[in-house]
N, C-alpha and C positions, 0 to 999 in steps of 0.2 A: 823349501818346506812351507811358507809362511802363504806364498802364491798356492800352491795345491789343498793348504786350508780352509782359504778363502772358495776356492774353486768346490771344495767338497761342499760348504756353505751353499754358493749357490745353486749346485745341480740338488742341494737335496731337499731347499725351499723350490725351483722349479718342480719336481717331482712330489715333492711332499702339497703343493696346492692343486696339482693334476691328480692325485688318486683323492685327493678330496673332496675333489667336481668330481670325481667318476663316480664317488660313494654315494655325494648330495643327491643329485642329478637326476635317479632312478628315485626320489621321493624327493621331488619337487611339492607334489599336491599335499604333502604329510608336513606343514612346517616347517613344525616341534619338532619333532624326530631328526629332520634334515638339518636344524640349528644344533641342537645336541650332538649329533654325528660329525657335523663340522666344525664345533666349534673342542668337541674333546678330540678331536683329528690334529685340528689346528695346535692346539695347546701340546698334545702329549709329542708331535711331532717337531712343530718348529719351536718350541721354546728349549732355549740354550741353558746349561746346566754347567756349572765348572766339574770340568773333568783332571783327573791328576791334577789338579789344583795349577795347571799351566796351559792347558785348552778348555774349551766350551764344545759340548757334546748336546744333539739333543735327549730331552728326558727320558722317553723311553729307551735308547741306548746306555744311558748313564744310568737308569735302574737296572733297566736288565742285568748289564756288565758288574755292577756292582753288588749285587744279590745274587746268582747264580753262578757267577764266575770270576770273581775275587773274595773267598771266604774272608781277609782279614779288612775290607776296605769299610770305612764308615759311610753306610747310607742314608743318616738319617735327613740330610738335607734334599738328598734326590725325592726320598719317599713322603719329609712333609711336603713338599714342593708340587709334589702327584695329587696327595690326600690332600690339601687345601686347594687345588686348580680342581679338580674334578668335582669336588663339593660345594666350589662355588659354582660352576658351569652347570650342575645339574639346578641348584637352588634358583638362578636366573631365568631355566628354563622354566623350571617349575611357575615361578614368578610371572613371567610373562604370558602364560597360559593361562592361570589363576587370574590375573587382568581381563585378558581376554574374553574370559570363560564369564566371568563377573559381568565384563562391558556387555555379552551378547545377552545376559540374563536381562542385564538393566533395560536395555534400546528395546526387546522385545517385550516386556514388562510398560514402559511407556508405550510403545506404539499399541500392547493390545487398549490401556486404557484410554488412548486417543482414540481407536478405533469404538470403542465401548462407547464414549460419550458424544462422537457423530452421528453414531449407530439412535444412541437416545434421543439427539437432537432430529435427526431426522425424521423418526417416528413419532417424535411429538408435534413437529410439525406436519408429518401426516396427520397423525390422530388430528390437531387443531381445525386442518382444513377440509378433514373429514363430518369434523362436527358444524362447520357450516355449512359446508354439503347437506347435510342433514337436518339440519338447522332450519335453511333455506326451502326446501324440500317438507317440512312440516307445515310450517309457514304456507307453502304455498296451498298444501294440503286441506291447511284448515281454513284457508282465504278461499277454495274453491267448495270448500261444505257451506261456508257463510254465506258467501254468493247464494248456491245451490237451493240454503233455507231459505232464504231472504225471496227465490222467486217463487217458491214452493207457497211461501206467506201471502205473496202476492198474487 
């Protein structure tokens, strides 16, 4: 009895981590969604639950069984044990998206305003070397009117 326990244990953590790649898997590109999916996969399936108070069930079988089909059994450890895993697993995910979502706000929030004051620095060192362009340009302008008078004088 104690061997076939064991043996139901591990075919149902084998099986129970292969339907959870098979769920993941198909939203790879989605995260959040695939951390959520797998990680209330992971929880409701492989976490062990005292059953008849003499073996370890996983949770959703020991709710189930104990909710629908033993009217006099007490559930209430199976169901806070559901309702405190699930609400922390979504609050995590929430969380770590929340980070995320924050850090892509921040990095693109700094890079526009790096981009902003290159953008400035740049064009002011246009504009600067524009004005001696022009500068020079006037300059020469008026050195070739002077000249210009000067022979005109002469």
């Amino acid at each position: 009895m104690e061997t076939a326990y064991w043996v139901a244990w591990i075919v149902l953590y084998a099986f129970g981590i292969g339907l959870i790649a098979l769920c993941v898997y198909p939203l790879r590109r989605r995260f959040y969604l695939a951390f959520f999916l797998g990680a209330m996969g992971v929880f409701w399936m492989l976490v062990p639950i005292p059953f008849n108070e003499v073996y370890l069930a996983p949770l959703f079988v020991t709710l189930i069984f104990q909710v629908f089909l033993d009217p006099e059994a007490n559930y209430a450890l199976s169901a806070t044990a559901a309702t405190i895993g699930s609400f922390t697993i979504l609050a995590a995910t929430l969380l770590l998206y929340g980070f995320n979502l924050g850090y892509r706000h921040m990095s693109e929030f700094v890079h526009r305003r790096i981009r902003t004051v290159r953008k400035y620095q740049t064009s002011s060192g246009r504009d600067a070397e524009e004005n001696v362009i022009e500068n020079d340009a006037c300059d020469a302008q008026e050195a070739a009117i002077a000249i210009e008078t000067t022979n005109e004088r002469t």
